[in-house]
N, C-alpha and C positions, 0 to 999 in steps of 0.2 A: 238750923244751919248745918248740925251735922251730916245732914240725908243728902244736900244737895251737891256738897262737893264729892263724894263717891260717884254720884250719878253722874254727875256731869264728866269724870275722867271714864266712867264706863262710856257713856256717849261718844268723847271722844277717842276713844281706843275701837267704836264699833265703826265710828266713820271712818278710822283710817284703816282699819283692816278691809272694810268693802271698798275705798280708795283703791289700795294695793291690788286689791281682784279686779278692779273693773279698769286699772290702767295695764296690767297685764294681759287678760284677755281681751281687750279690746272689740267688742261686740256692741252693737246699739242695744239691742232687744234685752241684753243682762244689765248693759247700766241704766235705763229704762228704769227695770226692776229694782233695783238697787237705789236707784234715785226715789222711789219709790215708798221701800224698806224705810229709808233713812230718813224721809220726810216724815212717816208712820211713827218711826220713835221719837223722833224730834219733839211732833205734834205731843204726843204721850209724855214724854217729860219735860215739855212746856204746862201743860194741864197739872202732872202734879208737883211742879215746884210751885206752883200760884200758892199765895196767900188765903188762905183758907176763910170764907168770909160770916 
């Protein structure tokens, strides 16, 4: 229980900082990418919060 609350405020502190970029620059092809990024880590620390079997 202790891993996962770290991670999950890093998680959320990287979506809002790519947030902030990609409503500032407003480009398709960067939040594309970003959309991307953030699905990538998601996935990655969806995998290692599981319960380990």
């Amino acid at each position: 229980m202790e891993n996962r609350i770290p991670a999950l405020i890093a998680f959320a502190l990287f979506v809002t900082f790519f947030a902030i970029l990609a409503f500032s620059v407003k480009r398709l092809d960067m939040g594309i990418v970003i959309a991307i990024g953030i699905g990538l880590a998601g996935y990655d620390l969806w995998r290692q919060l599981q319960p380990r079997r």
